[in-house]
ROMAR-342249 format. One record per residue: residue number from 1; residue in three letters; x negated, z, y negated of N, C-alpha, C in turn. Coordinates in nm, 2 decimals, always signed. Each point is the difference from the previous one (the first is absolute). Example, Ala and Ser with C-alpha at 12.3 -4.5 7.8 and 13.67 -1.06 7.14 Angstrom:
// residues 2
R/1/ALA/-1.32/+0.78/+0.57/+0.09/+0.00/-0.12/-0.09/+0.00/-0.12
R/2/SER/+0.04/-0.07/-0.11/-0.09/+0.00/-0.11/+0.08/+0.08/-0.11
This chain:
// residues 188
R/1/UNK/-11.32/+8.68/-7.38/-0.08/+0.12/+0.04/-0.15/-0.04/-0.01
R/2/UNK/-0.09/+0.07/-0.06/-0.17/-0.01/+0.03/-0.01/+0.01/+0.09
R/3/UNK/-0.10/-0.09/+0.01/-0.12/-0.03/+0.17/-0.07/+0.18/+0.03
R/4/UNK/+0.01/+0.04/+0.08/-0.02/+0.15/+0.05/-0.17/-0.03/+0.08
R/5/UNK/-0.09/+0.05/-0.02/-0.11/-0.01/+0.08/-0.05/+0.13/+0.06
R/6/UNK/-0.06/-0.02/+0.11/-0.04/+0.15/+0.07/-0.16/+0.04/-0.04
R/7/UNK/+0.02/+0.14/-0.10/-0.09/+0.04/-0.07/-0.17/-0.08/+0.11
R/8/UNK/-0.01/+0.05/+0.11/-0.06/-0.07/+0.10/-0.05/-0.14/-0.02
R/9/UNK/+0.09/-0.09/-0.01/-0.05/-0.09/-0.03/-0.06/-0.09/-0.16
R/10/UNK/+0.05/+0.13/-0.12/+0.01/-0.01/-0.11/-0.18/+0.04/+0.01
R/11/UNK/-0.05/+0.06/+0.05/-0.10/+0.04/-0.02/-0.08/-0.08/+0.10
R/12/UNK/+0.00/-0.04/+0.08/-0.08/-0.14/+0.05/-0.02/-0.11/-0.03
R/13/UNK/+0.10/-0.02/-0.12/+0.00/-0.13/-0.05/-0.09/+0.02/-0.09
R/14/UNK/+0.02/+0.10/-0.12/-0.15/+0.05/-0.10/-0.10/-0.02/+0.11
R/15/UNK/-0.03/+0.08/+0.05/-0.11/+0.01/+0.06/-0.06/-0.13/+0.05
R/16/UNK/+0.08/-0.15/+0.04/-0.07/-0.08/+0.01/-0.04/-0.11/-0.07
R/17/UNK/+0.04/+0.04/-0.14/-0.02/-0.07/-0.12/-0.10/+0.08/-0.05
R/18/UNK/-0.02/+0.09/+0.00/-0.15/+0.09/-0.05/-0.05/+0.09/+0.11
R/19/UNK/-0.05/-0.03/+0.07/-0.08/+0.11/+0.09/-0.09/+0.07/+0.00
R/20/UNK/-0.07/-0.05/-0.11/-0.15/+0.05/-0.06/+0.01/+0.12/-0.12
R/21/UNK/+0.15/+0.02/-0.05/+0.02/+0.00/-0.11/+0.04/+0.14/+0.02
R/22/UNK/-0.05/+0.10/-0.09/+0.02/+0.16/+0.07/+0.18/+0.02/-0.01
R/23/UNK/+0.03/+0.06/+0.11/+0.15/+0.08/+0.00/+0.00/+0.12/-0.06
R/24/UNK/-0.05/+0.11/+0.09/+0.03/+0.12/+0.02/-0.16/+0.08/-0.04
R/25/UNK/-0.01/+0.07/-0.13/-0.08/+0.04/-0.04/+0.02/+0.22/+0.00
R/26/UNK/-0.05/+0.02/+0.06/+0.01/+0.17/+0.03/-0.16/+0.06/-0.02
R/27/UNK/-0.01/+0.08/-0.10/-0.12/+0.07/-0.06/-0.12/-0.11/+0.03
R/28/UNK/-0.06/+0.05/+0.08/-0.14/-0.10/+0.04/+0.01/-0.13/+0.14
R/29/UNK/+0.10/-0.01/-0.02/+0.05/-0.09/+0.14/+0.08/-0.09/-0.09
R/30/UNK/+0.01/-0.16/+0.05/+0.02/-0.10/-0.06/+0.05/-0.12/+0.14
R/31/UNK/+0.07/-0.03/+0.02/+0.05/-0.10/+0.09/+0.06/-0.12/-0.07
R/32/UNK/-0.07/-0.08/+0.08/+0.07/-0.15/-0.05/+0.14/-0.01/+0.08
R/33/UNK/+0.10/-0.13/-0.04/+0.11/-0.03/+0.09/-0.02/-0.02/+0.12
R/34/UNK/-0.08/-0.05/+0.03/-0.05/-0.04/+0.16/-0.01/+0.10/+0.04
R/35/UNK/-0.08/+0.13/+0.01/-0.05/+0.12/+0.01/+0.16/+0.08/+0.01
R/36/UNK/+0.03/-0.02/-0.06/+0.12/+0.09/+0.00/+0.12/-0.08/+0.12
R/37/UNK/+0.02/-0.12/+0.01/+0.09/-0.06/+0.07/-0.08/+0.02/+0.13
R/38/UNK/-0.12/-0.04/+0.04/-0.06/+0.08/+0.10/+0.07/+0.13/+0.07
R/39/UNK/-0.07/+0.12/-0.10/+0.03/+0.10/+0.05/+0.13/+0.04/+0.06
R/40/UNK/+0.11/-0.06/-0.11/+0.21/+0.03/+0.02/-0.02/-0.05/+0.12
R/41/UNK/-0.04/-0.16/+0.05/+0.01/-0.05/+0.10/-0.04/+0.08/+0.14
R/42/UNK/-0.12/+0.08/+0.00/-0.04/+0.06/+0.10/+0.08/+0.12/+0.02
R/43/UNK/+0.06/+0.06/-0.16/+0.08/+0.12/+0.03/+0.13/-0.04/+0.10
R/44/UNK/+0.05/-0.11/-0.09/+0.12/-0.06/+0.10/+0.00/-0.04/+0.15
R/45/UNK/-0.10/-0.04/-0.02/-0.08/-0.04/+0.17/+0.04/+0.14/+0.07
R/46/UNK/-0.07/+0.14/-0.03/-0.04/+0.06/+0.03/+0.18/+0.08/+0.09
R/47/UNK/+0.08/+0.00/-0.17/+0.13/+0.08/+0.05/+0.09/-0.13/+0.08
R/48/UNK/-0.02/-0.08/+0.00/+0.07/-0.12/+0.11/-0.04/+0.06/+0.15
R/49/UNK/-0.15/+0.02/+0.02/-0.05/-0.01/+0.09/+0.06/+0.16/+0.07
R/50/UNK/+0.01/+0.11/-0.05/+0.08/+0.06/+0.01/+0.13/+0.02/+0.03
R/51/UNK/+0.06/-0.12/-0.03/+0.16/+0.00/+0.03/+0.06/+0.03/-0.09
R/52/UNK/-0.02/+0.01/-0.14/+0.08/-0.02/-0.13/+0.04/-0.07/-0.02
R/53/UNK/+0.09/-0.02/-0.10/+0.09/-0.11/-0.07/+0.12/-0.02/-0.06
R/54/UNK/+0.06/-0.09/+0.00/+0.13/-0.04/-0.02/+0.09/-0.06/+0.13
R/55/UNK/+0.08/+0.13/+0.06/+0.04/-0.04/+0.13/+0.15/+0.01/-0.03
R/56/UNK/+0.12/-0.03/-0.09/+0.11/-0.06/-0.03/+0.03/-0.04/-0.14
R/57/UNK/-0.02/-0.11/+0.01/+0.01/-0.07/-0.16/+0.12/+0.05/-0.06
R/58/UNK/+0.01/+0.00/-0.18/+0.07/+0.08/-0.10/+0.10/-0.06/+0.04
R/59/UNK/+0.07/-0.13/+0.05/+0.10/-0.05/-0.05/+0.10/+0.06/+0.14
R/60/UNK/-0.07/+0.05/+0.13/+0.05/+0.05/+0.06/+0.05/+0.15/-0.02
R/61/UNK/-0.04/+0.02/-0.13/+0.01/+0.20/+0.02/+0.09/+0.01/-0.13
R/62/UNK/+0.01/+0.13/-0.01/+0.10/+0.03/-0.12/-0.07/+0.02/-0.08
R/63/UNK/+0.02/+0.03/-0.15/-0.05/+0.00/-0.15/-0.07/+0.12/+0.02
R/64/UNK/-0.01/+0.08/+0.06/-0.10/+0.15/+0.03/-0.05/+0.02/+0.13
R/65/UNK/-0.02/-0.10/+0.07/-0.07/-0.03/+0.10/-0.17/-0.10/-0.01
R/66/UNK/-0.07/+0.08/+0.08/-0.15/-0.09/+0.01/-0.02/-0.01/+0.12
R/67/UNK/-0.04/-0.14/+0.05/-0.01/-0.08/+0.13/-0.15/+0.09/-0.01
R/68/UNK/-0.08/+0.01/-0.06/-0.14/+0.01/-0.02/-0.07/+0.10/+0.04
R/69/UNK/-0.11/+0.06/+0.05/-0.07/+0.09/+0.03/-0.03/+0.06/-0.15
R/70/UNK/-0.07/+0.11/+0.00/-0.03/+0.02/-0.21/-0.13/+0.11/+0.06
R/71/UNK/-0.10/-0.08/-0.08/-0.12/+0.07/-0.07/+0.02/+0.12/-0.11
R/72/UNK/-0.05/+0.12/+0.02/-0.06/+0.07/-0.08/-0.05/-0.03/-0.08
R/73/UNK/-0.08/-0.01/-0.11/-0.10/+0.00/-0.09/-0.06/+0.10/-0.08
R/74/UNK/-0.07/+0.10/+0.08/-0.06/+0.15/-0.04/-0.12/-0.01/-0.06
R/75/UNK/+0.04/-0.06/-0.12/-0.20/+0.01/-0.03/+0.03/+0.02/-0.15
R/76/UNK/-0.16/+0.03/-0.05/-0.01/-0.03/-0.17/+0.02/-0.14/-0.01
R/77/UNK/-0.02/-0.02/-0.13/+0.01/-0.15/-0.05/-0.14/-0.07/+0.04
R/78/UNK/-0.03/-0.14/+0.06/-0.14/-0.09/-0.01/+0.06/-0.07/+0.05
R/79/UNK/-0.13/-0.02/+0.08/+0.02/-0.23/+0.11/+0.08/+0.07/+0.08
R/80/UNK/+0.03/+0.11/+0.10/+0.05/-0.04/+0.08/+0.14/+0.05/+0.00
R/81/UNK/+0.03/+0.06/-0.10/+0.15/+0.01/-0.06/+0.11/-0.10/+0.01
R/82/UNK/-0.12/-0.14/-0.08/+0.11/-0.09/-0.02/-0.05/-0.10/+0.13
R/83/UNK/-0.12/+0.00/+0.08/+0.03/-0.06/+0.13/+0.07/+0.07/+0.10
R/84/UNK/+0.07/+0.08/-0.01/+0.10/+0.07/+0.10/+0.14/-0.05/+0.00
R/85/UNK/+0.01/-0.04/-0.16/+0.13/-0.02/-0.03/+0.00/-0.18/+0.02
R/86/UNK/-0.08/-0.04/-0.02/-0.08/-0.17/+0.01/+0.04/-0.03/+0.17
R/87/UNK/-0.08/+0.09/+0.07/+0.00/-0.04/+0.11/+0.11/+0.07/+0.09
R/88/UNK/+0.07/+0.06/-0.06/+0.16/+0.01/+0.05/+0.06/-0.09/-0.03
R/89/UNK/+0.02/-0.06/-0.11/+0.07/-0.15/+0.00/-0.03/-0.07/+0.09
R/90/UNK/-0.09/-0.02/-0.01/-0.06/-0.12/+0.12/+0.01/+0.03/+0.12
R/91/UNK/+0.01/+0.12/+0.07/+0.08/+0.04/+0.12/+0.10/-0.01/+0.04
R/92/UNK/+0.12/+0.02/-0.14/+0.15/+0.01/+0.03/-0.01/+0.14/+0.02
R/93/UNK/-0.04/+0.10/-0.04/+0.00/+0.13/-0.02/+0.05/+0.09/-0.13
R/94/UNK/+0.05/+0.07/-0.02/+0.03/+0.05/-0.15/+0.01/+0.09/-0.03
R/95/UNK/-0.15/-0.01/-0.12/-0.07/+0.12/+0.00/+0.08/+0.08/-0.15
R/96/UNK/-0.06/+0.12/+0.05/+0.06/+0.12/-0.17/-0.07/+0.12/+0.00
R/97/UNK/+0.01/-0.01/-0.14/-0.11/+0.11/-0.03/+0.03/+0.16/+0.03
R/98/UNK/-0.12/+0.06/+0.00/+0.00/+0.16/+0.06/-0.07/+0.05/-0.12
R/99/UNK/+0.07/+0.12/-0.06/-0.03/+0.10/-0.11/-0.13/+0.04/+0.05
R/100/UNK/-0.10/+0.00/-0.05/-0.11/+0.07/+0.08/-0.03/+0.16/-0.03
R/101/UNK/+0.10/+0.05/-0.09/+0.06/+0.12/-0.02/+0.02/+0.11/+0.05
R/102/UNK/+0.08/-0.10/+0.16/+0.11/+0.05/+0.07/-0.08/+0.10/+0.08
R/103/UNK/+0.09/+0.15/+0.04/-0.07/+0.08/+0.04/+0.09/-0.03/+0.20
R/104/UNK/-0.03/+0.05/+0.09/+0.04/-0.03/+0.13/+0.11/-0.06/-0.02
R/105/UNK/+0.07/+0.13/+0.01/+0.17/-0.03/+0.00/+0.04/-0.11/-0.10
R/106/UNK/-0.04/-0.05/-0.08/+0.07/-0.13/-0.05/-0.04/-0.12/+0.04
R/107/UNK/-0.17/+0.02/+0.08/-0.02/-0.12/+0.05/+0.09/-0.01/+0.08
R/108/UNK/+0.02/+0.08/+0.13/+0.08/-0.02/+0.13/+0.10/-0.03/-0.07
R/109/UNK/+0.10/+0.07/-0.13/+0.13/-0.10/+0.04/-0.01/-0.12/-0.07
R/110/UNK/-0.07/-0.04/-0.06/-0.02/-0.16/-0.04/-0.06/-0.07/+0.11
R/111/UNK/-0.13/+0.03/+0.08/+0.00/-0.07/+0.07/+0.11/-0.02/+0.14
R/112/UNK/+0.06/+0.12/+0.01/+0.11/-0.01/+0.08/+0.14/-0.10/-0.06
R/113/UNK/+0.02/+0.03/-0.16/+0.09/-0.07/-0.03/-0.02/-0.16/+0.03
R/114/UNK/-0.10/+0.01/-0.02/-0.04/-0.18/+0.00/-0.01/-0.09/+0.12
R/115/UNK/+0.01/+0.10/+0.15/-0.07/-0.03/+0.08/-0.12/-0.09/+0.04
R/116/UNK/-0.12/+0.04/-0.10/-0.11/-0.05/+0.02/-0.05/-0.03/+0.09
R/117/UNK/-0.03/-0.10/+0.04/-0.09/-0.07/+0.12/-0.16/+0.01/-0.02
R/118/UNK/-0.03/+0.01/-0.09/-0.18/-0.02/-0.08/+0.02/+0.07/-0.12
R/119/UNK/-0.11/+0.02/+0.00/-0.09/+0.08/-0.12/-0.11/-0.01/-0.06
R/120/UNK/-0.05/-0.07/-0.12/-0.16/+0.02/-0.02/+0.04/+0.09/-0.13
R/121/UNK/-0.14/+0.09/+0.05/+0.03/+0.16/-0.05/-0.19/-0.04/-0.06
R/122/UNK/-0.01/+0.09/-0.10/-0.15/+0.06/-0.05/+0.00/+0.08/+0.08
R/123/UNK/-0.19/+0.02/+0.05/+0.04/+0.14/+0.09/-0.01/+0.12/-0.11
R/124/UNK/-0.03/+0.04/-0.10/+0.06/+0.13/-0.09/+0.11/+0.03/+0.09
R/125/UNK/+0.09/-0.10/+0.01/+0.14/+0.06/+0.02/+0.05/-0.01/+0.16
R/126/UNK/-0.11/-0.02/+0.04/-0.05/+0.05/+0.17/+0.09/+0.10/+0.04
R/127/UNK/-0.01/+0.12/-0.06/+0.05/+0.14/+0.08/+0.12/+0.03/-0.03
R/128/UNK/+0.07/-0.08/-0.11/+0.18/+0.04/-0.05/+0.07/-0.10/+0.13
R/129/UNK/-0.13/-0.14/+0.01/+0.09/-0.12/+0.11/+0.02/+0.10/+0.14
R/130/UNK/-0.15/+0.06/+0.02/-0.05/+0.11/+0.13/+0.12/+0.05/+0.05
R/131/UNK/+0.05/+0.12/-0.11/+0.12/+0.06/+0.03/+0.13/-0.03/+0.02
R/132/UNK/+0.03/-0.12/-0.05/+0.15/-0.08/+0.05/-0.03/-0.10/+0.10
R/133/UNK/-0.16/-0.04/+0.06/+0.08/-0.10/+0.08/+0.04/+0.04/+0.18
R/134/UNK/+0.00/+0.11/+0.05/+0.09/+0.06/+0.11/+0.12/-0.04/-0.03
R/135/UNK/+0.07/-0.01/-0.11/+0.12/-0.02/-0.02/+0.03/-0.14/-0.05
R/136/UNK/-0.08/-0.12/+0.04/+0.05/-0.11/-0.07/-0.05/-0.08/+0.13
R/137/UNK/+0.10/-0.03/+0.08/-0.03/-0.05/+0.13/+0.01/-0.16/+0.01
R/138/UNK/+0.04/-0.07/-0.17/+0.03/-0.10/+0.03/-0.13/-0.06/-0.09
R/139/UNK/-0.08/+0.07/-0.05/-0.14/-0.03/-0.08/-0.08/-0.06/+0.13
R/140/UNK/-0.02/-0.13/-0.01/-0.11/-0.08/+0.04/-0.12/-0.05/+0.01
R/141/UNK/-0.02/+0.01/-0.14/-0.14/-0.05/-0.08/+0.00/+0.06/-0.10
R/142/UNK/-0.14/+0.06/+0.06/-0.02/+0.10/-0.14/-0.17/-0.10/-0.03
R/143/UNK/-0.01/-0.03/-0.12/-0.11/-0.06/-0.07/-0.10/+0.12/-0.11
R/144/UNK/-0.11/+0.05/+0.04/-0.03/+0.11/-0.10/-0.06/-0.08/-0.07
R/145/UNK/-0.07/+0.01/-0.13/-0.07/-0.05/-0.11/-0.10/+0.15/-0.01
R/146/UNK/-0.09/-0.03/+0.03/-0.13/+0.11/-0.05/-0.01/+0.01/-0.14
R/147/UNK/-0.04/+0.15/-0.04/-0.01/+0.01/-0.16/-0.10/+0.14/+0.02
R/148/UNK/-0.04/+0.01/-0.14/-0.12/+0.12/-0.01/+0.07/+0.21/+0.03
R/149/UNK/+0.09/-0.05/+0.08/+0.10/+0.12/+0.05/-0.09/+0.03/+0.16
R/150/UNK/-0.05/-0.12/+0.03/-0.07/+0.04/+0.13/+0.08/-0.01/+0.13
R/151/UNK/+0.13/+0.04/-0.04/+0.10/+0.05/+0.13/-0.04/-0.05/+0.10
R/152/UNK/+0.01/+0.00/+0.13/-0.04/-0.11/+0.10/+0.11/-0.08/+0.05
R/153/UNK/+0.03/-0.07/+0.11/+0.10/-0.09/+0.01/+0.09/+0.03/+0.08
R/154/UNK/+0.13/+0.00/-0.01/+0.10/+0.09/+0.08/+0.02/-0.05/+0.10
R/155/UNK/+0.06/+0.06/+0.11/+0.03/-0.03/+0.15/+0.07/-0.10/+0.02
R/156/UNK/-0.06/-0.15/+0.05/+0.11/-0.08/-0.02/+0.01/-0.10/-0.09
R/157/UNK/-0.09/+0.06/-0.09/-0.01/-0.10/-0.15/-0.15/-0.13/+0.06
R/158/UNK/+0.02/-0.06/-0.13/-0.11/-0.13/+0.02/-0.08/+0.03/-0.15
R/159/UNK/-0.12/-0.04/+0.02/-0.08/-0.03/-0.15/+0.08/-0.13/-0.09
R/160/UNK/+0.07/+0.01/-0.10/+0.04/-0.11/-0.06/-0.13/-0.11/+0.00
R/161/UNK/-0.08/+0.02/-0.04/-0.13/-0.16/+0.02/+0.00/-0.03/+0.13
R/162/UNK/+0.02/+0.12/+0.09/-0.04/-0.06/+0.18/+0.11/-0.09/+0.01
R/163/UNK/+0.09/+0.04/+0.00/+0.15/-0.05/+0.03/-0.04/-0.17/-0.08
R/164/UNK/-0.02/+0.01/-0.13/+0.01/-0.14/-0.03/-0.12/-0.10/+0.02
R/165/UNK/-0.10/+0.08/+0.07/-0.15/-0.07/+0.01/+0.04/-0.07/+0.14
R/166/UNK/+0.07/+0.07/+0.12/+0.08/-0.07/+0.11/+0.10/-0.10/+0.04
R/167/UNK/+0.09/+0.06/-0.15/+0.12/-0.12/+0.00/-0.05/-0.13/-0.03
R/168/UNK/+0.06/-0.13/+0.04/+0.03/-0.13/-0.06/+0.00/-0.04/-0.15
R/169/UNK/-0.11/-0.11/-0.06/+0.04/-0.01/-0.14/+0.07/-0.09/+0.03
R/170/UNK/+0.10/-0.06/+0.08/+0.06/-0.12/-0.02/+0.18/+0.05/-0.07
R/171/UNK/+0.03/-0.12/-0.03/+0.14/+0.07/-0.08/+0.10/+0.01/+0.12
R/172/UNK/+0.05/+0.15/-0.02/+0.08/+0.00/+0.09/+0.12/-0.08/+0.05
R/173/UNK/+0.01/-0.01/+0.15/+0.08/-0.07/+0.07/+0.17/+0.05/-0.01
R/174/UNK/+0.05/+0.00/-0.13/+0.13/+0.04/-0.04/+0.06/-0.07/-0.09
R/175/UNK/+0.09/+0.00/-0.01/+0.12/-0.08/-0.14/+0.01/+0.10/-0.10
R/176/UNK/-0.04/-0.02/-0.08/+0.00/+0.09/-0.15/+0.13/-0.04/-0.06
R/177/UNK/+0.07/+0.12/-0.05/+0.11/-0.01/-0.05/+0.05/+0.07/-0.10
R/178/UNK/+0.06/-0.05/-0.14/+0.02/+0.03/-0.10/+0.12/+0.10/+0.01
R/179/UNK/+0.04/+0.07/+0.06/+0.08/+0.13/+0.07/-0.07/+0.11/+0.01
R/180/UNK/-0.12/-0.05/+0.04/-0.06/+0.17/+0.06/+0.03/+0.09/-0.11
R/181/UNK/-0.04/+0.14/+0.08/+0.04/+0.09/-0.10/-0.13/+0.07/-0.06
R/182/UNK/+0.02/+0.10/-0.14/-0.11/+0.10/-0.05/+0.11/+0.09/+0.03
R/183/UNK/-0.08/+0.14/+0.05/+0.12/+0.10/+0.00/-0.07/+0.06/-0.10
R/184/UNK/+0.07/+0.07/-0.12/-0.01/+0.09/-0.09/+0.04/+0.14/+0.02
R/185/UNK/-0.07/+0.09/-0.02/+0.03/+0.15/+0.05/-0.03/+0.01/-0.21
R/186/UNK/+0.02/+0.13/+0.00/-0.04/+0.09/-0.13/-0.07/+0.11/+0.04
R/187/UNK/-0.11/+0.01/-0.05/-0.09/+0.10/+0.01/+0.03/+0.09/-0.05
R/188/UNK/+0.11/+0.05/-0.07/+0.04/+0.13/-0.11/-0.13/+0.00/-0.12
């Protein structure tokens, strides 16, 4: 059987063989590896510090079971797309994508289906999250990303930069493991 590595640590290890060397390139924004492992790091910091994670490992659960808390990921595509999904690895969190499409009612029952714990949402999509979250009692962390929509920041929510300008750049204090999960939903 191949050696299995935890995407998490697949990307630390680039990262400290080139640090200098750009990763993640989005319109006018340019991040080197360091810069980027930085940030996952603080995100992870951030949803640990919260009480996220990976609280019963795979080998204890059945083939359609997740030990894991699971991130939303409500945004357009850029940096902090794929540091959501970066720095859920590195939490032991398992993140999956959100149609940014979706009108109320299909957020709530995905995020209901998924039992989401966290969410980094664009605020555009501020007022669809607005109206389902009364009904999502198990949503924890909500991360907004500011965009030229203006919306303001929802009750409860964090500035994604505040959140990671507070957290820890140190690498989080967890065992990374080539188990975790991606949950895939279909956007229709």
């Amino acid at each position: 059987m191949p050696a299995q590595f935890p995407v998490a640590e697949i990307h630390e290890a680039i990262a400290a063989t080139r640090p200098d060397a750009e990763c993640l390139v989005f319109r006018d924004q340019r991040l080197t590896w360091a810069e980027v492992t930085e940030r996952t790091r603080r995100l992870a910091n951030h949803l640990i510090g919260a009480g996220l994670g990976c609280h019963t490992e795979r080998s204890e659960l059945q083939g359609h079971e997740s030990g894991q808390d699971h991130l939303a990921i409500y945004l357009h595509n850029g940096n902090e797309y794929l540091e959501a999904m970066l720095g859920s690895f590195k939490a032991r969190v398992a993140p999956f994508n959100v149609n940014y499409r979706y009108v109320a009612e299909e957020l709530h029952y995905l995020l209901t289906d998924s039992n989401a714990a966290a969410v980094v949402v664009h605020s555009q999509f501020a007022p669809t999250l607005a109206e389902v979250l009364p009904d999502l009692p198990n949503l924890r962390v909500i991360l907004q990303v500011p965009d030229a929509s203006g919306n303001p920041l929802l009750p409860g929510a964090v500035w994604y930069e505040d959140a990671l300008a507070a957290a820890s750049p140190e690498k989080p204090a967890v065992e990374w493991s080539a188990d975790d999960l991606y949950i895939l939903y279909t956007g229709g």
